[in-house]
C-alpha positions in Angstrom: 109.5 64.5 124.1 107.0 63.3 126.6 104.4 61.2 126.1 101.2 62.1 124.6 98.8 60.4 127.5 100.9 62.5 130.2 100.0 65.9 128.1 96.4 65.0 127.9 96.0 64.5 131.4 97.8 67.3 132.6 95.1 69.1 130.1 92.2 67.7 132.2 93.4 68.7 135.8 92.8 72.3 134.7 89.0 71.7 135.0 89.1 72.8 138.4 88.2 76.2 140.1 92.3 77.2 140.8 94.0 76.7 137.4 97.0 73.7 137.9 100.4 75.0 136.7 103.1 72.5 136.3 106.6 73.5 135.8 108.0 73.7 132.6 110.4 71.1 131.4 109.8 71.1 127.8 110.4 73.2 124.8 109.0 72.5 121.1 110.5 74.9 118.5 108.0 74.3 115.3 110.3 75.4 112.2 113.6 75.9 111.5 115.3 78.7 109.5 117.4 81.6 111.3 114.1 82.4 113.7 113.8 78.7 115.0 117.8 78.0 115.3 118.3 81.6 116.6 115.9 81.0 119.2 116.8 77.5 119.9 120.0 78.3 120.4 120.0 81.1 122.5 116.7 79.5 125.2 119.6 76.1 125.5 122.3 79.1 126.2 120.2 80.9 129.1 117.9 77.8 130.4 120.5 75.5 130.2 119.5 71.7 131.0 116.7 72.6 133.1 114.5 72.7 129.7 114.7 69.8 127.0 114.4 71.4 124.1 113.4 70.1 120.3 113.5 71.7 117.3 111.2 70.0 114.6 111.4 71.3 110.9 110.5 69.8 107.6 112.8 69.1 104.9 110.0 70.0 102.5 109.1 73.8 103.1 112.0 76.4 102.6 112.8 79.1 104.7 112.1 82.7 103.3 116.4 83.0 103.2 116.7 86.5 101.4 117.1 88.9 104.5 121.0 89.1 104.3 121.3 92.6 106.5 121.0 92.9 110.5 121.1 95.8 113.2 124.0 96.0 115.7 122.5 93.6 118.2 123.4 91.0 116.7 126.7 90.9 117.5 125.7 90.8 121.2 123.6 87.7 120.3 126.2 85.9 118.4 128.9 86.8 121.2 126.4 85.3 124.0 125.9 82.3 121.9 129.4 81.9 121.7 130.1 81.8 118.3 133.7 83.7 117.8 133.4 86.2 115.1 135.7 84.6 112.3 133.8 81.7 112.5 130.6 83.7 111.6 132.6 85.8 109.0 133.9 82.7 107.3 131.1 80.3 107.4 128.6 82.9 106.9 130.3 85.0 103.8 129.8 87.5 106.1 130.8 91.2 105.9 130.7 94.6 107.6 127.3 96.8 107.9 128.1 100.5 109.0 124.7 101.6 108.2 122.6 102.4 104.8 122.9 105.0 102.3 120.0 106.2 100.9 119.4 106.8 97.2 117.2 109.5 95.6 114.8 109.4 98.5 114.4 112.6 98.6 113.7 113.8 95.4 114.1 112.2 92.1 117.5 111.1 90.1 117.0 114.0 87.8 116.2 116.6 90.4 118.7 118.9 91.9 119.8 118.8 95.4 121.8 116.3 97.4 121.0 112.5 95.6 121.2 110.6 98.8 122.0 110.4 102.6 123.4 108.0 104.8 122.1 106.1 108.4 125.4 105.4 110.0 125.3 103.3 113.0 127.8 105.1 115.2 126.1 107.7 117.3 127.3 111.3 117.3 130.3 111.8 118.9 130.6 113.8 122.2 133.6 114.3 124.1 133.0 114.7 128.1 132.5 118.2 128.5 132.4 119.1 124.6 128.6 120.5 123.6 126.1 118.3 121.9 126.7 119.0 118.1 123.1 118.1 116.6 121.7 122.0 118.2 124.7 123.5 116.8 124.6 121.6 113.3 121.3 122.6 112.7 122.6 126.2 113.4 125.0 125.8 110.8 128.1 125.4 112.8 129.6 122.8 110.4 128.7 124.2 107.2 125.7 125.3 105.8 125.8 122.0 103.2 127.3 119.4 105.3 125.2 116.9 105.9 124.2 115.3 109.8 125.8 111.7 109.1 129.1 114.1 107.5 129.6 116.4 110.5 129.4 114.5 113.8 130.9 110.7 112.9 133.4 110.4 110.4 131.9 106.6 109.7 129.9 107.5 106.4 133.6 108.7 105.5 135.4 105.9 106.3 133.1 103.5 104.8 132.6 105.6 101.1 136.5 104.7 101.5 136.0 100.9 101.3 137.3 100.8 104.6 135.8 98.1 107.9 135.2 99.1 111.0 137.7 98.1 112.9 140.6 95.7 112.7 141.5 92.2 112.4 143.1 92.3 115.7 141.0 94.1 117.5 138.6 91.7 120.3 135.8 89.7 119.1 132.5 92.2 118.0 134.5 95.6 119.5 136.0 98.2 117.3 136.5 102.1 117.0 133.0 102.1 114.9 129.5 100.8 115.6 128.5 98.2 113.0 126.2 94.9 111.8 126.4 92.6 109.3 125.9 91.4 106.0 125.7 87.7 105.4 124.0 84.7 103.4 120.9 83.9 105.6 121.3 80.2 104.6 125.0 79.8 106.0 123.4 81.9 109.3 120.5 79.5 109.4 122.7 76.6 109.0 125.5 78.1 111.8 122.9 79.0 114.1 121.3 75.5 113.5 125.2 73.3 114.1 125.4 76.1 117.4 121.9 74.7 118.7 122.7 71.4 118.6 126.1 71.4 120.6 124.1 73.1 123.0 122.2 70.3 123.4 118.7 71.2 121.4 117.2 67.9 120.0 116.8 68.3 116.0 113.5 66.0 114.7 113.2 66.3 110.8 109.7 66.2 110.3 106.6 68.1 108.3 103.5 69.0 110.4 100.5 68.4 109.3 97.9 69.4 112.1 97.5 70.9 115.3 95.8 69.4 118.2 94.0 71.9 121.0 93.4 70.6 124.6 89.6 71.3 126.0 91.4 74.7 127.0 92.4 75.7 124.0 96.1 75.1 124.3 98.3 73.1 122.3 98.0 69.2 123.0 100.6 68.5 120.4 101.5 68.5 116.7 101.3 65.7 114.6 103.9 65.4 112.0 104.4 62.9 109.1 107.6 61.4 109.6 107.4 60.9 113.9 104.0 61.2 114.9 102.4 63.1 117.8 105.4 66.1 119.5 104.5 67.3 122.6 105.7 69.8 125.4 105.0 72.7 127.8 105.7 75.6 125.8 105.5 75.4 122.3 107.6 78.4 120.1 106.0 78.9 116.3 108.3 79.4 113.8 106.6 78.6 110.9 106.7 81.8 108.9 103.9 83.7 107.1 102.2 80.2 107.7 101.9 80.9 111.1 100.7 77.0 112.0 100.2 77.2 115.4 99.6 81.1 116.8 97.3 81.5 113.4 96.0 79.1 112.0 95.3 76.5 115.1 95.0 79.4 117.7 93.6 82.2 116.0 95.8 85.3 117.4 94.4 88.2 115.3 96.9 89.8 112.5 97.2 93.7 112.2 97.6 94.3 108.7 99.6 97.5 107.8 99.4 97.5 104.0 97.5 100.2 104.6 100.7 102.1 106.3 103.9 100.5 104.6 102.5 99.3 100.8 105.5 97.2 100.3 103.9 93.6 99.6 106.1 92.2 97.2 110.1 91.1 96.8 112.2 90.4 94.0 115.7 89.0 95.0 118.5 87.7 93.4 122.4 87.2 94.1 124.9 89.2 91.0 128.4 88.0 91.0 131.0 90.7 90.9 132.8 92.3 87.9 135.9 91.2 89.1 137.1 89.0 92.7 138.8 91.6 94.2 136.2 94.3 93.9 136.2 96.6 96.3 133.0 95.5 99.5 130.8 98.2 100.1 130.1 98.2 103.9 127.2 99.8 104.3 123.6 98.6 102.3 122.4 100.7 99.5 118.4 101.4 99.5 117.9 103.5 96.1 114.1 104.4 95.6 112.3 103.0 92.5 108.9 104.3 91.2 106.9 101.7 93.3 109.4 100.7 95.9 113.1 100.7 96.3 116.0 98.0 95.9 118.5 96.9 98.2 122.4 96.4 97.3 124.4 94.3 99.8 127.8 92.9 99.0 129.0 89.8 100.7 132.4 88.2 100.0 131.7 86.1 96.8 128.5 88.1 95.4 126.2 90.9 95.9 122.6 90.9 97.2 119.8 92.4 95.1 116.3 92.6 95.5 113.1 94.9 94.6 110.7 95.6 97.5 107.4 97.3 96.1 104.1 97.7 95.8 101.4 95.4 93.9 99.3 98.2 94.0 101.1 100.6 92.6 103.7 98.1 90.0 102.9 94.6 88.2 105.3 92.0 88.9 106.9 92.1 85.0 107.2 95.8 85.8 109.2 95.0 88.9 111.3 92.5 87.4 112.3 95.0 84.6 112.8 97.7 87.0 115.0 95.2 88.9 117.2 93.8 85.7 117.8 97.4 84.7 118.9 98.3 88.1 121.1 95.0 88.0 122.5 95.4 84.7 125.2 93.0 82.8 125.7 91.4 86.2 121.9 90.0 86.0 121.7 89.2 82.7 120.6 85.6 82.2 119.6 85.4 86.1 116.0 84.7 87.2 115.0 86.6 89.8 113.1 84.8 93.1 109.1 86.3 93.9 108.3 86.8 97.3 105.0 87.6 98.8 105.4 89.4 102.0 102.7 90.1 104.6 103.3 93.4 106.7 101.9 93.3 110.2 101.9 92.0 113.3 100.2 89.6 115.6 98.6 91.8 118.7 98.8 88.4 120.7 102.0 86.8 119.8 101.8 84.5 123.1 98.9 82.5 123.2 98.1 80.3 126.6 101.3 77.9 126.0 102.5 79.1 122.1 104.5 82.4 121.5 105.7 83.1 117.8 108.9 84.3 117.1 109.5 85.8 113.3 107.3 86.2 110.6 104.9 83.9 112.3 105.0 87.1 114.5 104.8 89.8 112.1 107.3 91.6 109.4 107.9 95.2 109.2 109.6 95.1 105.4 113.6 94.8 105.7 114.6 98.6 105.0 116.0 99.1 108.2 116.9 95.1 109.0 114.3 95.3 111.7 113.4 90.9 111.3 116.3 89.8 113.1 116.7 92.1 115.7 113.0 91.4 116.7 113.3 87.8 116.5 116.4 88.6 119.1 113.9 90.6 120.8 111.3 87.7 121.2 114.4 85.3 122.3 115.6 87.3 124.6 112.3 88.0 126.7 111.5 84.2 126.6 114.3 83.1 128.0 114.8 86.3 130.8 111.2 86.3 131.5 110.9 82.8 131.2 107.6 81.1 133.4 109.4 77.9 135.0 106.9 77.2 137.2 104.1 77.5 134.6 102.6 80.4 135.1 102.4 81.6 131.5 99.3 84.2 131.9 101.3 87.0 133.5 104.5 86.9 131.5 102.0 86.1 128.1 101.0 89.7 128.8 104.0 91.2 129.7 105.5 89.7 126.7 102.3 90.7 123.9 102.6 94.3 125.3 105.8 95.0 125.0 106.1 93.5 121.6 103.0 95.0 120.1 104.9 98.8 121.5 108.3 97.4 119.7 106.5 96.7 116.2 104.5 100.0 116.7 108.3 101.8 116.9 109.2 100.4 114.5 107.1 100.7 111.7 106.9 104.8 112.8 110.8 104.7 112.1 110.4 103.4 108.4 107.0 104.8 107.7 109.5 108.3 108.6 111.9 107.4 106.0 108.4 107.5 103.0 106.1 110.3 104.2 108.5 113.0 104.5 109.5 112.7 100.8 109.5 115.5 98.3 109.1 113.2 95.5 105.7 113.3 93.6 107.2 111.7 90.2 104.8 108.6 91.3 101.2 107.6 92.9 103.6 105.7 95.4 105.5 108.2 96.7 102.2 111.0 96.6 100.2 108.5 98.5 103.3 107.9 101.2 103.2 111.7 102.2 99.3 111.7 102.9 98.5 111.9 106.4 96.2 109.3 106.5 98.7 106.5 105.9 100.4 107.7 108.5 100.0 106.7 112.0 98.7 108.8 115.0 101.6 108.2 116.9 104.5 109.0 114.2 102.1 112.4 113.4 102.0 113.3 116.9 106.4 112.7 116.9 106.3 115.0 113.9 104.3 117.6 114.9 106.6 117.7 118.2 109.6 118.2 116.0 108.7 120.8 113.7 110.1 122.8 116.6 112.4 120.8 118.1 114.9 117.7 117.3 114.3 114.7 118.1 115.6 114.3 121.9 116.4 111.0 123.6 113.4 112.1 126.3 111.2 111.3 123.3 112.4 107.2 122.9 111.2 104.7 126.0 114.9 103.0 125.9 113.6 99.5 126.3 110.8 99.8 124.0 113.0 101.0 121.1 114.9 99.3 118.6 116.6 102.1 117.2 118.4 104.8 119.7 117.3 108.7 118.8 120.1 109.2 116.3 118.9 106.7 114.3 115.7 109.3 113.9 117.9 112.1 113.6 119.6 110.7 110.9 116.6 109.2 108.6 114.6 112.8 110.2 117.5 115.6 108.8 118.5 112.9 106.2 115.0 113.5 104.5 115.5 117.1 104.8 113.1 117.6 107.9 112.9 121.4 108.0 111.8 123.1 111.6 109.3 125.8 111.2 110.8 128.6 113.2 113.9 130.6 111.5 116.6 130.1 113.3 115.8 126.4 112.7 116.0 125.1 115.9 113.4 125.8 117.9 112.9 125.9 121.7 116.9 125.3 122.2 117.8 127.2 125.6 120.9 128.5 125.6 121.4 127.1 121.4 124.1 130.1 121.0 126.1 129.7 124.1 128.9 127.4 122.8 128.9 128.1 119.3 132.5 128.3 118.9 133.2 125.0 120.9 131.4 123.3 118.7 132.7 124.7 115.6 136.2 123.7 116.6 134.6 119.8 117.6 133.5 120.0 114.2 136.9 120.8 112.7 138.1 118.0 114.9 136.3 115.4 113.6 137.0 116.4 110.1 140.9 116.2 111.2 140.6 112.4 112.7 139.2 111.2 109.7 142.8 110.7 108.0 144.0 109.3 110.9 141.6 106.9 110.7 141.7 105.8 107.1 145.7 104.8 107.7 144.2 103.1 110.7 141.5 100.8 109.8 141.7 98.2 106.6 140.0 98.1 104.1 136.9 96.0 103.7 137.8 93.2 101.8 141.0 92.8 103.5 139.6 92.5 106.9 137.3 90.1 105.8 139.9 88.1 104.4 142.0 88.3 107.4 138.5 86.6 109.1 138.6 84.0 107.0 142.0 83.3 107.2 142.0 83.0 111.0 141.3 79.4 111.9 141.2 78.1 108.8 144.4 76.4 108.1 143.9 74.4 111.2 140.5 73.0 110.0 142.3 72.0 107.3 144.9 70.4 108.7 142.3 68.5 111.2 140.6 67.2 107.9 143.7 66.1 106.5 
């Protein structure tokens, strides 16, 4: 790090009319965790050795460590990172993610009507030339009670089978189906954290105790116990809720959205299976609760559970019993972990030389996995948009915009998958469907698609974090009805290919055997991961 003299004079040449900007040469990543090593990681990757950059984390304050699902991108981060994907699998206890069934969202477990849906991740399949199906689905085309995820992918199929998503020799993050991951957030943490380091990041174990502001208003440094005054150009807060720097030293305003999402609480805790070679479900499973809704996630050793709800609307002993029941024998005797979560965003994320990254930034609850991917987001612009020469103001801007319109996407996507309920069994779910907790953009989306589906014209490409049949799957998943009778709407031409698509349908159906001989099943691919590399490790250490 440089010295703190050379900061403090740099700080005073600014007095003058023309701002000074002087190149930037180093980085200070406050706080570890997957955020800090993520991002570490990835700005050594792109910058190279142009930037020194430190990583400074205390050994007293733990990491939040429960948000063990991701989105898609992440295999494009880990691939540019340069981490092979065995070694992720088998140091992470990681497994396959093809998307996220839904349970009882709808309606209630004693209701009748279809119990759940599912969010695959592969998109719908079109073959060059074939029609678009999602027109002709909604006309009935493939059966009047075949549901949007059943009809045009056969993924939901393949993974209610307990098979992966492609196979053990297929090339690093490709295969026949679109998927994520599900993994232990420590081991991911701890991989991204060994990653950073043989890129060259700097690790200083530290705990920071205050923040010191140039005459500006920038960070002059932070002062830790354990090594003193740390230093640099361009300071990256990763600090959690705590928000050190862009809160509490800075002062970037927080939009809370309790108001919008009511989640504010977690219970988690990690079940063991019934048996070692249980069968790996590959997709989460989100099954709604009174207050809230709890998440299932199998990894290779254990499964993943945890209550998300609202403190307004349950107690936390309430929870915990709605939890243990949910958890059953596997729980018993288990003590479940309490987290507070704050649901919001910074409007300013970059401050004059800080930027947060993670839930310093905001947190948009974990149904749809959306932490990661934005913390990817927020790496990714850094280091492409990246201000060597020091001119932070325009790229500050650049940067706060286009996050603030990414976290507004993204909380309309899961604020969809509450207000369009039918379920009135519970204050939560009555006070999800009222239009003022919803926001004016997601009513204005709505109102557009009570005659129409949701059309990738709708979605700013670079703006979004989910593609437009992520929305038509959550959208026709919750039973979105259009209000004219044919059910489609303004469709030009809606009729003209009807019987193409009905034999695309049929096709699809036909593949799917093909595809279960093809692909292995879950926990065998995962094992066959593991396997790959490993004896060699072994025989190094020997």
């Amino acid at each position: 790090m440089k010295p703190m003299a050379h900061t403090l004079n740099m700080q005073a040449g600014q007095d003058l009319e023309t701002p000074m900007h002087h190149p930037i040469r180093e980085l200070l990543v406050v706080g570890g965790g997957t955020a800090g090593w993520l991002t570490a990681a990835y700005l050594a990757r792109t910058l190279g050795p142009a930037v020194r950059i430190t990583l400074v984390e205390s050994a007293e304050i733990g990491t939040i460590g429960v948000g063990e699902g991701s989105f898609p991108s992440l295999r494009g981060t880990l691939s540019a990172l340069g981490i092979d994907e065995a070694r992720f699998v088998r140091e992470c206890q990681a497994t396959f993610k093809q998307g996220i069934r839904f349970d009882h969202w709808v309606r209630p477990p004693d209701a009748p009507g279809a119990t759940h849906y599912f969010h695959p991740f592969s998109t719908p399949s079109q073959r060059p030339g074939a029609p678009e199906l999602l027109p002709y689905w909604l006309l009935g085309a493939a059966g009047a009670d075949t549901a949007l995820a059943d009809a045009v992918t056969m993924q939901k199929a393949v993974a209610d089978a307990h098979r992966g998503p492609k196979r053990a020799s297929d090339a690093d993050y490709i295969g026949p189906l679109n998927y994520a991951y599900h993994f232990d957030a420590g081991r991911l943490a701890a991989l991204l954290a060994q990653r950073a380091r043989e890129l060259g990041v700097l690790h200083v174990q530290a705990t920071v105790e205050s923040v010191a502001l140039a005459a500006d208003g920038a960070v002059a440094a932070v002062h830790t116990r354990e090594a003193g005054p740390l230093s640099a150009d361009l300071y990256i807060d990763c600090t959690g809720f705590h928000a050190a720097l862009i809160g509490k030293a800075l002062g970037s305003p927080f939009r809370d959205l309790n108001s919008v999402l009511f989640v504010d609480r977690a219970l988690a805790m990690q079940v063991p299976y019934s048996r070692p070679d249980a069968p790996i479900a590959s997709y989460t499973i989100a099954t709604a609760q009174a207050a809230g809704w709890v998440w299932d996630i199998g990894l290779q050793q254990r499964r993943g559970l945890g209550y998300v709800y609202s403190s307004a609307h349950t107690s936390d002993e309430q929870a915990e019993q709605v939890l243990r029941e949910h958890a059953g024998r596997a729980g018993k005797g288990l003590s479940p972990r309490l987290l507070k979560l704050r649901v919001g965003y910074r409007e300013t994320p970059w401050v004059k030389n800080c930027v947060a990254v993670g839930l310093a930034g905001g947190f948009v609850e974990p149904l749809e996995a959306s932490g990661i991917g934005l913390v990817e987001t927020a790496a990714y612009l850094i280091a492409h948009l990246f201000p060597a020469d020091g001119q932070m103001e325009p790229v500050a801007r650049y940067f706060n915009d286009f996050m603030r319109q990414r976290y507004e996407r993204v909380v309309d996507f899961v604020k969809m998958h509450y207000c369009l309920t039918q379920r009135t069994d519970s204050a939560f779910w009555r006070d999800n469907t009222r239009p003022q907790s919803q926001t004016a953009s997601l009513r204005e989306r709505l109102a557009m698609w009570q005659c129409r589906p949701p059309h990738r014209l709708d979605f700013i490409t670079d703006l979004e974090m989910y593609p437009p049949s992520s929305w038509q799957y959550v959208l026709y998943g919750m039973e979105h009805r259009h209000t004219d009778l044919g059910g489609t709407g303004s469709l030009p031409g809606a009729h003209a290919r009807m019987d193409e698509a009905r034999r695309e349908f049929q096709a699809l159906r036909q593949v799917v055997p093909h595809a279960m001989a093809d692909l292995p099943l879950h926990r065998a691919l995962v094992e066959q991961l593991c396997a790959r590399g490993a004896p060699a490790r072994a025989a190094v250490a020997a």
